[in-house]
Residue frames relative to the residue before (quaternion, step in Angstrom):
aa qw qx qy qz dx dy dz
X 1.0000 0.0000 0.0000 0.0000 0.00 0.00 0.00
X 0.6687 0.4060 -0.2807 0.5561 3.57 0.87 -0.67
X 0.5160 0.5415 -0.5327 0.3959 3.66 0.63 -0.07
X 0.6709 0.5474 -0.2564 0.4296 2.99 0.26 -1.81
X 0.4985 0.7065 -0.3450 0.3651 4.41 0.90 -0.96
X 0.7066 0.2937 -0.0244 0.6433 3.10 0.89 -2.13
X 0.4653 0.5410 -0.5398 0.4467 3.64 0.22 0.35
X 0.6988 0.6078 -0.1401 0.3502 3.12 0.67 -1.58
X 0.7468 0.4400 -0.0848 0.4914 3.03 0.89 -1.63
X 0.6210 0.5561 -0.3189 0.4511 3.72 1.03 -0.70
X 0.6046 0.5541 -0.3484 0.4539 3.40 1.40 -0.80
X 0.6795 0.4649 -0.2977 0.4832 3.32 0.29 -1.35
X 0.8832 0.1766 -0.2804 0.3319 3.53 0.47 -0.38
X 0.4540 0.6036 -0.5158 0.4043 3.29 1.12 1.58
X 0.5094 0.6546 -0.2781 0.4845 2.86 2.30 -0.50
X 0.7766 0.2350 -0.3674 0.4547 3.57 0.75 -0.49
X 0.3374 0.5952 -0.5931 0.4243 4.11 1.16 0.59
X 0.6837 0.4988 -0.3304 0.4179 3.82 0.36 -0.78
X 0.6521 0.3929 -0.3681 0.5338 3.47 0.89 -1.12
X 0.5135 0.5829 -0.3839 0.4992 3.93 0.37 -0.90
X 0.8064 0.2023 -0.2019 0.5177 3.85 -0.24 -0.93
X 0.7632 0.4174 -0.3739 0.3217 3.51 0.37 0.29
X 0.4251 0.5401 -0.4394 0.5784 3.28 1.95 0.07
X 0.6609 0.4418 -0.3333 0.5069 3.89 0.44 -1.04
X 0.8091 0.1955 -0.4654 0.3010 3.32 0.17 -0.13
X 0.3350 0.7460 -0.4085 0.4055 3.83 1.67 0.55
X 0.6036 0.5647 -0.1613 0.5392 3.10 1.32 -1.76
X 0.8439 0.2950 -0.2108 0.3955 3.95 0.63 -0.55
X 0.2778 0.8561 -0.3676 0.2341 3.10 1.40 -0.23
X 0.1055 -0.7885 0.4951 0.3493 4.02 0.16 0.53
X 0.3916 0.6221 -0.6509 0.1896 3.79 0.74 -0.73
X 0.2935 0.6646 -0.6834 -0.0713 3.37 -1.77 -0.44
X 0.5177 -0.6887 0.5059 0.0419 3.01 -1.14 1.72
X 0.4219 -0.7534 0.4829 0.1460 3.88 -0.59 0.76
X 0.3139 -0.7948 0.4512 0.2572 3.33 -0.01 0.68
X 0.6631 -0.5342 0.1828 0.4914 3.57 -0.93 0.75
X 0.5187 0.6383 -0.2922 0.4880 4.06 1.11 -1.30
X 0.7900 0.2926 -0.2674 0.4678 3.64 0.10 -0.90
X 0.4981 0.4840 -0.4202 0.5841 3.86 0.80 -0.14
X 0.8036 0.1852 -0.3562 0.4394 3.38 -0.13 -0.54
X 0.5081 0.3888 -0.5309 0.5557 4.18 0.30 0.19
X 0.5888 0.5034 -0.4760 0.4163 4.16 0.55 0.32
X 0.7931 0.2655 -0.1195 0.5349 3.20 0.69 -0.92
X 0.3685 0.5970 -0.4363 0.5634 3.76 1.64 0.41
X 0.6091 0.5815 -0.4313 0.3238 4.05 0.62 -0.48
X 0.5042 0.7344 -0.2398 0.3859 3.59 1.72 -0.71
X 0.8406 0.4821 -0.1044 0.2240 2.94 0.92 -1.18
X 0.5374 -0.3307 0.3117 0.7105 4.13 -0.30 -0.62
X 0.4010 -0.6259 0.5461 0.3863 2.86 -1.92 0.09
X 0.6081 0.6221 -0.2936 0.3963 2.96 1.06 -0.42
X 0.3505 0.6523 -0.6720 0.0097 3.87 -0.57 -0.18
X 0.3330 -0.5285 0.7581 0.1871 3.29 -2.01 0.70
X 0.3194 -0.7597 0.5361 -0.1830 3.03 -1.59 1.05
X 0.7017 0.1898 0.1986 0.6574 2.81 1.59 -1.73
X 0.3653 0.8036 -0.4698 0.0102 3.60 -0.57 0.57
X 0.0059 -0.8086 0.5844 -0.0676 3.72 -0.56 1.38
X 0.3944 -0.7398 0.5424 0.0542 2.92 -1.25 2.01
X 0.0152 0.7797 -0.6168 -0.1071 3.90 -1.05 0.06
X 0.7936 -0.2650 0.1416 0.5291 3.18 -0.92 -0.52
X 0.8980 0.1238 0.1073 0.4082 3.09 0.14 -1.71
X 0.5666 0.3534 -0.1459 0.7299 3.80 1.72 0.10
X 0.2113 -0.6303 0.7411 0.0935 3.46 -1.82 0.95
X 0.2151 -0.5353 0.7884 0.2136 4.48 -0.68 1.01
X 0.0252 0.6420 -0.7582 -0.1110 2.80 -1.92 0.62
X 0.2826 -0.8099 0.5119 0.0463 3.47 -0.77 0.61
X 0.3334 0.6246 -0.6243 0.3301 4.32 0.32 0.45
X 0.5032 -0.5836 0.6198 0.1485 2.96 -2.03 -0.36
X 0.2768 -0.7268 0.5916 0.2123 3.79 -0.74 0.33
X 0.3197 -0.8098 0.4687 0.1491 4.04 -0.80 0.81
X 0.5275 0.7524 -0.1688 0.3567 2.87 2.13 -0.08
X 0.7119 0.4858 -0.0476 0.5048 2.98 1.19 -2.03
X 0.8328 0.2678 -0.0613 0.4806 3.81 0.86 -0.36
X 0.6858 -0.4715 0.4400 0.3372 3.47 -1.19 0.58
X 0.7803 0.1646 0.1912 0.5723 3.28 0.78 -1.85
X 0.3185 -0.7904 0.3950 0.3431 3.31 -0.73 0.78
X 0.3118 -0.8036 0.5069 -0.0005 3.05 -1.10 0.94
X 0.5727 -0.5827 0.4775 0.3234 3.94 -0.42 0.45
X 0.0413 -0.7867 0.6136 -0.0537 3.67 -0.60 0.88
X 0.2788 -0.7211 0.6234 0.1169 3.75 -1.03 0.68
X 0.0193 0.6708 -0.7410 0.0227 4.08 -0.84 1.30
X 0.1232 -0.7313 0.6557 0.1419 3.30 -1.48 0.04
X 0.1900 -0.7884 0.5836 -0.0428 3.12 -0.90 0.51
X 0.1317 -0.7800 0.6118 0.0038 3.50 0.06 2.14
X 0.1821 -0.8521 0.4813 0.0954 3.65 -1.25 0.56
X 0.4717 -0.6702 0.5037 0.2733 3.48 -0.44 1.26
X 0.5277 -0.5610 0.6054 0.2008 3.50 -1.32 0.91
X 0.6883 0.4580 -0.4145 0.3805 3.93 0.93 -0.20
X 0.4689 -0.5450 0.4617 0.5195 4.13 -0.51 0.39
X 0.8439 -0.2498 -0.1646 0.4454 3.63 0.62 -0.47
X 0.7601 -0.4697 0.3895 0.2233 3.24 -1.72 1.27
X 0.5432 -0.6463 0.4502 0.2909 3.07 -1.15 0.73
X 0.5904 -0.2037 0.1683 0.7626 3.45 1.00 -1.15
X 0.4085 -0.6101 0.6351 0.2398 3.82 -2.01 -0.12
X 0.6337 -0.6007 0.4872 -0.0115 3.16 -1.39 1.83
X 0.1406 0.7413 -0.6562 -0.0002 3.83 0.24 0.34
X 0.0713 -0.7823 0.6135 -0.0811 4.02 -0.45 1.68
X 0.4554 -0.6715 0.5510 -0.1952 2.78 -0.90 1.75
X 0.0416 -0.8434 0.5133 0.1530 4.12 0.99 0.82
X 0.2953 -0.6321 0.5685 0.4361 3.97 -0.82 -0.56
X 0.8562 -0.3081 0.1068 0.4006 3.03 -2.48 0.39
X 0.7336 0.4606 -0.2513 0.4318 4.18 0.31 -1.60
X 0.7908 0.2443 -0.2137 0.5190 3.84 -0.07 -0.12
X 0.1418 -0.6650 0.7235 0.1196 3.94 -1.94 0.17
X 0.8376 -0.3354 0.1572 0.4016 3.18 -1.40 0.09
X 0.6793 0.4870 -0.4076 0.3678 3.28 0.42 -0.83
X 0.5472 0.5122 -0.4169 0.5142 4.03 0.93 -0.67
X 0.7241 0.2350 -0.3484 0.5469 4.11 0.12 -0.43
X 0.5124 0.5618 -0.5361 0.3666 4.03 0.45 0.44
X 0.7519 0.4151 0.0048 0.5122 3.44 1.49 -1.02
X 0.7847 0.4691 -0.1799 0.3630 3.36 1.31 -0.38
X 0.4810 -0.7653 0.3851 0.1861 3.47 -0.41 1.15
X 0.3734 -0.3840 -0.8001 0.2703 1.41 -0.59 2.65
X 0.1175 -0.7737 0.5304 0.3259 3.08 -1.21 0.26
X 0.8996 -0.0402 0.0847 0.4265 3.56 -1.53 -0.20
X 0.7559 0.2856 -0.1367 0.5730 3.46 0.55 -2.09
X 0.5957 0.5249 -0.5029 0.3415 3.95 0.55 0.18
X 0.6662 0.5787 -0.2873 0.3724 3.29 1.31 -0.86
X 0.4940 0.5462 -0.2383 0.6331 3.63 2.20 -0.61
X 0.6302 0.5143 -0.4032 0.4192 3.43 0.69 0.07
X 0.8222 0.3422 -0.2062 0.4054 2.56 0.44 -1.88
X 0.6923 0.3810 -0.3353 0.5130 3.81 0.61 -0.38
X 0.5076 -0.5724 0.5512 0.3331 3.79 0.59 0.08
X 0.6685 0.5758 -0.4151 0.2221 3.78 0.34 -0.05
X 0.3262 -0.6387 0.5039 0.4813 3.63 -0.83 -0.83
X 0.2292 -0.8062 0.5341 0.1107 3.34 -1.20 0.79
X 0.3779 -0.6679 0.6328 0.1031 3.50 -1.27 0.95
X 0.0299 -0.7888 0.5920 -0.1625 3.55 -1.48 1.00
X 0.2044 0.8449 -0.4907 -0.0589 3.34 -0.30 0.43
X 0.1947 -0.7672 0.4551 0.4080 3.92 -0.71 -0.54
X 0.5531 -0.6271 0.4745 0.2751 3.58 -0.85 1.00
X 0.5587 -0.6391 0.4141 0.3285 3.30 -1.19 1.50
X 0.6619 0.4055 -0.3818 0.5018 3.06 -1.29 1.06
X 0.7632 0.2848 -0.2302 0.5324 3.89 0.55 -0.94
X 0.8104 0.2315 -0.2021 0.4988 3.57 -1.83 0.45
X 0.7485 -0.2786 0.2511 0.5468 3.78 -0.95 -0.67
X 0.4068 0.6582 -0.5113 0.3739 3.92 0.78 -1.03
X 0.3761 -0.6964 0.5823 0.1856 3.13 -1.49 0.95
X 0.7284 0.4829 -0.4043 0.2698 3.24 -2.03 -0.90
X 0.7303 -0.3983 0.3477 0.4326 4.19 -1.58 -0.61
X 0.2054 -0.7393 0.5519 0.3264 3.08 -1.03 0.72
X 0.0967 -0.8623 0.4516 -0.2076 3.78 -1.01 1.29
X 0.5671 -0.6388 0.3588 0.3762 3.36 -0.40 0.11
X 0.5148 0.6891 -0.1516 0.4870 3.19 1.47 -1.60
X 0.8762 0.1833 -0.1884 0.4040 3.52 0.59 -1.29
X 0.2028 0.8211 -0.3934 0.3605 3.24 1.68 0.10
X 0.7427 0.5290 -0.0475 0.4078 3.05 0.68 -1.65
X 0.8125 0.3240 -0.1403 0.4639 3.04 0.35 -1.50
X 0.3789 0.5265 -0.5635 0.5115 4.26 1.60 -0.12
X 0.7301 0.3998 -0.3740 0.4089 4.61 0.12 -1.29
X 0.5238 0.5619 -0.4326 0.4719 3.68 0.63 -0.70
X 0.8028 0.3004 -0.2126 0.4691 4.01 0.12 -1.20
X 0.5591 0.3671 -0.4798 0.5679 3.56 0.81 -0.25
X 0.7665 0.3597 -0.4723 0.2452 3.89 -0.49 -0.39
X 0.5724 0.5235 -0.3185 0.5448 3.54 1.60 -0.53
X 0.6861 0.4844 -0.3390 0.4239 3.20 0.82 0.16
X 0.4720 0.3976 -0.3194 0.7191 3.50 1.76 0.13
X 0.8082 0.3171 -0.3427 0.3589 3.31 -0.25 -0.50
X 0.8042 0.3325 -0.1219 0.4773 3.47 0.63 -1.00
X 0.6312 0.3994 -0.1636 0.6445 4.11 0.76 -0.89
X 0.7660 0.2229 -0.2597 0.5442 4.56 0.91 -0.74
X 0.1284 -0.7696 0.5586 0.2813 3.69 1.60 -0.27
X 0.3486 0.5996 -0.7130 0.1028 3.56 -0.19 1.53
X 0.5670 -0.6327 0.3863 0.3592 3.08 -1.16 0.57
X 0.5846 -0.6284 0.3742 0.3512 3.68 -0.99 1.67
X 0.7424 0.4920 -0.3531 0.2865 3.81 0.75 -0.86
X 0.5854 0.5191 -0.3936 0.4827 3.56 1.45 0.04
X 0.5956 0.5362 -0.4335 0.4122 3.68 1.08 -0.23
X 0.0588 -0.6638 0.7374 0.1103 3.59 -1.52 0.75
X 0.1747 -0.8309 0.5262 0.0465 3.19 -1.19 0.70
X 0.2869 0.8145 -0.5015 0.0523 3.51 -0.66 1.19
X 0.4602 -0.7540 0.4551 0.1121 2.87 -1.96 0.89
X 0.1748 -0.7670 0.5783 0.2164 3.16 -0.66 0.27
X 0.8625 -0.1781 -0.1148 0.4596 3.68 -1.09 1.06
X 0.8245 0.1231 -0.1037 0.5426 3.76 -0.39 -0.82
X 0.5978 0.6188 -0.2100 0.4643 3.38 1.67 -0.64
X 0.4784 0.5129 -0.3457 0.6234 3.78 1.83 0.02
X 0.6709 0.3689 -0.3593 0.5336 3.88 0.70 -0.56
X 0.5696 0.3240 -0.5265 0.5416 4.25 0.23 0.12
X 0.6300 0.6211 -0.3049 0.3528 3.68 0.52 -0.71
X 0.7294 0.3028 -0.1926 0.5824 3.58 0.97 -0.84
X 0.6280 0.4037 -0.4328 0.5053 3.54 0.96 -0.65
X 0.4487 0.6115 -0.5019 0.4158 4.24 1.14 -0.25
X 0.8368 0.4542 -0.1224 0.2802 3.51 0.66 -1.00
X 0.4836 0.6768 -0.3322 0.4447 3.20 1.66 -0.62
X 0.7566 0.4245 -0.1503 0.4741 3.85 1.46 -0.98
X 0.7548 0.4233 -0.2360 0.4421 3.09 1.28 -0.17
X 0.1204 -0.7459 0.6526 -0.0578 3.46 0.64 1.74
X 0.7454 0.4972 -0.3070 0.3210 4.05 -0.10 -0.96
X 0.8414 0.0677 0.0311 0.5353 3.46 0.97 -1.18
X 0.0773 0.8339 -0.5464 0.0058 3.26 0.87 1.74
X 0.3634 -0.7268 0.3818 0.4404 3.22 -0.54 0.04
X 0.6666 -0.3263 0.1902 0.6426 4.05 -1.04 -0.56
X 0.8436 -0.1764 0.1508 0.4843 3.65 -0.23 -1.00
X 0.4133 -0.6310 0.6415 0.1395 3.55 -2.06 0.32
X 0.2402 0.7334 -0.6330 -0.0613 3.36 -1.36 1.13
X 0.4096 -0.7702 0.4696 0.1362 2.81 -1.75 1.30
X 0.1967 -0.8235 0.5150 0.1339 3.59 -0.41 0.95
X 0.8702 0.0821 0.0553 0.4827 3.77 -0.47 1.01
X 0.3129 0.8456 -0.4048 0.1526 3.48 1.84 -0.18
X 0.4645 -0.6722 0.5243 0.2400 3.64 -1.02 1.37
X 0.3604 -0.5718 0.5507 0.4898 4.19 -1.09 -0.10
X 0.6058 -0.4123 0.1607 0.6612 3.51 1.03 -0.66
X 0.8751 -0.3557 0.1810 0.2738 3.54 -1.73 -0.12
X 0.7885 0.2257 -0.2460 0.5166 3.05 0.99 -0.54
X 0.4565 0.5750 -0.4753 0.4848 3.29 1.07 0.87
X 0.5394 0.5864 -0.3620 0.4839 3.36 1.09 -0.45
X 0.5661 0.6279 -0.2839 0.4523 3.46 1.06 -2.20
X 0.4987 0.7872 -0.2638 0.2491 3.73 0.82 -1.54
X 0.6668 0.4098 -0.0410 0.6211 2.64 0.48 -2.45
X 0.7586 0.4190 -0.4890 0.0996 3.34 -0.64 -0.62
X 0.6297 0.5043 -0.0988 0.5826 3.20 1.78 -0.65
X 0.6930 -0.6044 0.2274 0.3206 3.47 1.29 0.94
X 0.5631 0.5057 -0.4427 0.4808 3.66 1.16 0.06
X 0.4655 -0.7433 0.4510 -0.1654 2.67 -1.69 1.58
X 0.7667 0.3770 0.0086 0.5196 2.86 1.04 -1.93
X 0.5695 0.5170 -0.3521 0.5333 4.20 1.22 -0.13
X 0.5905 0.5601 -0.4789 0.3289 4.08 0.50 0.49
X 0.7046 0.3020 -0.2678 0.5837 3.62 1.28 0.27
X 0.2632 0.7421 -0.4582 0.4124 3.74 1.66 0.82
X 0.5849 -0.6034 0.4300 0.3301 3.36 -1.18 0.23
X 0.4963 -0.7061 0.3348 0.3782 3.77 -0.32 0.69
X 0.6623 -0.5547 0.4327 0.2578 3.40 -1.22 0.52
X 0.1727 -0.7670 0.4385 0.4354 3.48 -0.39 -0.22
X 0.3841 0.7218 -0.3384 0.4657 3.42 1.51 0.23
X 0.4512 0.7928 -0.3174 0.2593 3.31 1.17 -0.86
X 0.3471 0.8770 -0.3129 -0.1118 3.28 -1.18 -0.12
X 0.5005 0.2869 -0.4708 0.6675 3.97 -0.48 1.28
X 0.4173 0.6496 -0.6107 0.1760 3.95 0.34 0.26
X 0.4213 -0.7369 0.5237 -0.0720 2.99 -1.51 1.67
X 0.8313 0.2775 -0.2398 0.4177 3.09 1.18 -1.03
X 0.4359 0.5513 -0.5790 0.4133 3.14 0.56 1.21
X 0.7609 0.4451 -0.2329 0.4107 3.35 0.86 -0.42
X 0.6668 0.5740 -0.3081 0.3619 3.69 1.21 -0.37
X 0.3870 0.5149 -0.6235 0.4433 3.45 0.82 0.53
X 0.9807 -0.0799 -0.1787 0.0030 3.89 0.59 -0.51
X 0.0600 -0.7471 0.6174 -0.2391 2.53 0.03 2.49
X 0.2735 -0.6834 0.6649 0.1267 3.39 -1.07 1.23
X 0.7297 0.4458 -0.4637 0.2322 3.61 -0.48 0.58
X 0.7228 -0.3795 0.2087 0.5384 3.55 -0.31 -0.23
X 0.0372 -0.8643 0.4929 0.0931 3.58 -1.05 -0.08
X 0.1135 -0.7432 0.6492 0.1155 3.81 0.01 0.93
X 0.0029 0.6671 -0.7435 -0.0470 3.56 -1.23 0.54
X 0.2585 -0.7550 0.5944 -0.0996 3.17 -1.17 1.55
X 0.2362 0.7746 -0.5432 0.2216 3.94 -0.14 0.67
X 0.1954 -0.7835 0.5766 0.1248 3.59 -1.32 0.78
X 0.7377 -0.6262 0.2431 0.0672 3.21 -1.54 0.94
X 0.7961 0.2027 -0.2711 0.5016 2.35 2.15 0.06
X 0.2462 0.7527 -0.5395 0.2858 3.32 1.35 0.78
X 0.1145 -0.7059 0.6989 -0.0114 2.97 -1.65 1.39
X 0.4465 0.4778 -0.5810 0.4846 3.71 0.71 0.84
X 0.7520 0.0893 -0.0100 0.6530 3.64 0.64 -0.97
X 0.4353 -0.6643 0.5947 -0.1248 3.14 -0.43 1.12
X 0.5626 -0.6985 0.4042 0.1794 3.41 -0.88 1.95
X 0.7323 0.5367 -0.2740 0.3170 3.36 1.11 -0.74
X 0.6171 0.6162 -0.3049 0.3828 3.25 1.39 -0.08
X 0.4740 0.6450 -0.2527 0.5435 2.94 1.92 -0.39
X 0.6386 0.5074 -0.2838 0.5041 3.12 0.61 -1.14
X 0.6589 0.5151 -0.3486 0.4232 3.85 0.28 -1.10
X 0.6346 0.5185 -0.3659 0.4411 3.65 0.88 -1.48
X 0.7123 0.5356 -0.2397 0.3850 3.50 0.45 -1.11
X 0.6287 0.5512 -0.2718 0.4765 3.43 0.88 -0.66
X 0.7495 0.4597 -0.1283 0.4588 3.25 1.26 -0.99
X 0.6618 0.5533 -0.2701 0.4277 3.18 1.41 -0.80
X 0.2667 -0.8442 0.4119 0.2156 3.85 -0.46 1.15
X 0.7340 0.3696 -0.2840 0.4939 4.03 1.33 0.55
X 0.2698 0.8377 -0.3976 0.2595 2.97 1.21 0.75
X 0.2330 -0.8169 0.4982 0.1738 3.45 -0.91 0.81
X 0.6171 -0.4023 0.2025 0.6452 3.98 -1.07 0.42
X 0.4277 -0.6102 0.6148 0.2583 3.77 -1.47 0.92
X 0.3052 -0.6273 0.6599 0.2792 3.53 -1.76 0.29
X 0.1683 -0.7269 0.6634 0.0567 3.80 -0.75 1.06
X 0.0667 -0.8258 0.5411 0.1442 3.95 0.18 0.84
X 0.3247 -0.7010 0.5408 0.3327 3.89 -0.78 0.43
X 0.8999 -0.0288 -0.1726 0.3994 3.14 -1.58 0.36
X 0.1928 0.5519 -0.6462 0.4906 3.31 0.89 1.39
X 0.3174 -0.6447 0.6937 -0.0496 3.17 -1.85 1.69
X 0.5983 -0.3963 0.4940 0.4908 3.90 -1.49 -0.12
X 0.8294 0.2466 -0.2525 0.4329 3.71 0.04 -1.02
X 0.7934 0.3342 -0.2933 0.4158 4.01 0.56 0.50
X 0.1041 0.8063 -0.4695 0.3443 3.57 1.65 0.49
X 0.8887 0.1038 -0.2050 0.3967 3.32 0.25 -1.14
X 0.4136 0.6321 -0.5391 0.3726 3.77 1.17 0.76
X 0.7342 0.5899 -0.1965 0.2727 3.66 1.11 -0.63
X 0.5680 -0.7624 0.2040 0.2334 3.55 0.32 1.73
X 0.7104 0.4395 -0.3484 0.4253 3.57 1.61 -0.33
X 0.3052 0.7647 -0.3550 0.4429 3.13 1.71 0.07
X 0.8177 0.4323 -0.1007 0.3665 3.36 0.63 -1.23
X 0.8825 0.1587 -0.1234 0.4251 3.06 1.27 -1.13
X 0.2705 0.5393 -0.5162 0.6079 2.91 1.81 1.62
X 0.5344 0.2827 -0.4728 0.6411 4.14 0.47 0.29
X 0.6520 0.3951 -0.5059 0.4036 4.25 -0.15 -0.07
X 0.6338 0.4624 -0.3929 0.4797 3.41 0.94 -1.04
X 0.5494 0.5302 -0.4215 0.4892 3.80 0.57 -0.88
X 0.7772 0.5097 -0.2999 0.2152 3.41 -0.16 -1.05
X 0.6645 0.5428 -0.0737 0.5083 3.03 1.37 -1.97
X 0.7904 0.3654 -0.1055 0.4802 3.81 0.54 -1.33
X 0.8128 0.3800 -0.1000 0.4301 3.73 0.60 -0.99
X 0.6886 0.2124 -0.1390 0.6792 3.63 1.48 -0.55
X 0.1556 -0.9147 0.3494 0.1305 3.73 1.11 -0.38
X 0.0720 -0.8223 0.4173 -0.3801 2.67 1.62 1.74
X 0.4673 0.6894 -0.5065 0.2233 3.81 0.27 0.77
């Protein structure tokens, strides 16, 4: 009777060794099957970045609405605009570049805004908001910063087939670092010229200044750093207007200055007085020192 006990028992507990070693080896298994979503962002790497999806016309501005397979993990919704010049055709197209505190919808409404700047110069103007800012999806980041100006200019140039030498491109603070890092890759299809408005050296040079240091803006970069420009502006080959006011204390006059010093195509800069970081672009020589740039120095007319 007791045989037959431990018989019993010896089974049942070879029966649950087998189950035991056959989860653990489930649990370790390296296969792993892709779910359907990640297979297709695999074979999504092929494509444009750019696609439109979504397009609403108004008076004076085309919304576009698509996504970019580039700039994110997942696709995510992105927001372009698209100010239009009252002429059938534009002198040349504006690729605007907003900074770190504000997204599209503030320069849709603000004075000037977007469609004033397509007036007044007669051109058409591009806008986007960097993933993560305004409605645009996905992280805001440095990484995707970049890669949102990359897919919007291939998308003018290559998907609107304008020609790169009518495009000028400017940035305005954090929006001057996607702008130079836009150019460093684009040896084939540069466009005519670049202006920086208010342009940081990078972030923790800024951080720097704010706390009263002076003497760390011609140091060696951090590797911690980041959006840093003035390592990289010696090479852009095309023109460059740098635009900065005398009294900005977020970005500081001196960082301008440094960029310019460093930059090797640089035309005469515009240093506006009692121009600040958040009213630079209310201030009328601002404007019609980018027309003079445009018209005389790239001869864009």
């Amino acid at each position: 009777m007791s045989n037959s006990k431990d018989d019993q028992k010896k089974k049942r507990d070879e029966e649950k060794s087998v189950k035991n070693k056959n989860s653990i080896s489930a649990k370790r298994s390296p296969t792993r099957v892709l779910p359907e979503r990640d297979l297709d962002k695999t074979q999504e790497l092929s494509s444009p970045d750019f696609k439109i999806d979504r397009e609403k016309s108004t008076r004076n501005a085309i919304i576009l609405s698509g996504y970019s397979s580039r700039r994110v993990r997942y696709r995510n919704h992105w927001m372009c605009l698209r100010a239009l010049s009252r002429r059938p055709t534009p002198r040349f197209t504006l690729l605007y570049s907003h900074p770190n505190g504000s997204d599209l919808s503030d320069h849709l409404i603000g004075v000037p805004s977007l469609i004033d700047i397509a007036r007044f110069y007669r051109c058409e103007v591009y806008s986007y908001d960097y993933s993560g800012y305004g409605i645009s999806g996905g992280i805001a980041s440095e990484k995707n910063v970049y890669a949102d100006i990359r897919a919007v200019y291939e998308y003018i140039t290559q998907e609107k087939r304008i020609d790169p030498k009518r495009v000028v491109l400017l940035g305005f603070s954090i929006g001057s670092a996607a702008t130079i890092e836009l150019l460093r890759h684009e040896k084939d299809r540069k466009p005519a010229g670049v202006i920086l408005q208010a342009p940081p050296t990078s972030i923790l040079r800024v951080i720097g200044t704010m706390i009263g240091r002076r003497d760390h803006l011609e140091k060696r970069t951090c590797c911690m750093d980041r959006f840093v420009t003035i390592d990289k502006i010696h090479e852009i080959e095309i023109p460059i207007l740098i635009i900065h006011g005398k009294e900005d204390h977020t970005v500081p006059i001196e960082h301008g200055e440094l960029l310019c010093q460093r930059a090797v195509h640089k035309v005469t800069p515009e240093w506006v007085p009692e121009a600040s970081h958040d009213n630079i672009e209310n201030c009328r020589v601002v404007w019609r020192r980018i027309r003079k740039f445009v018209r005389q120095e790239l001869k864009l007319k």
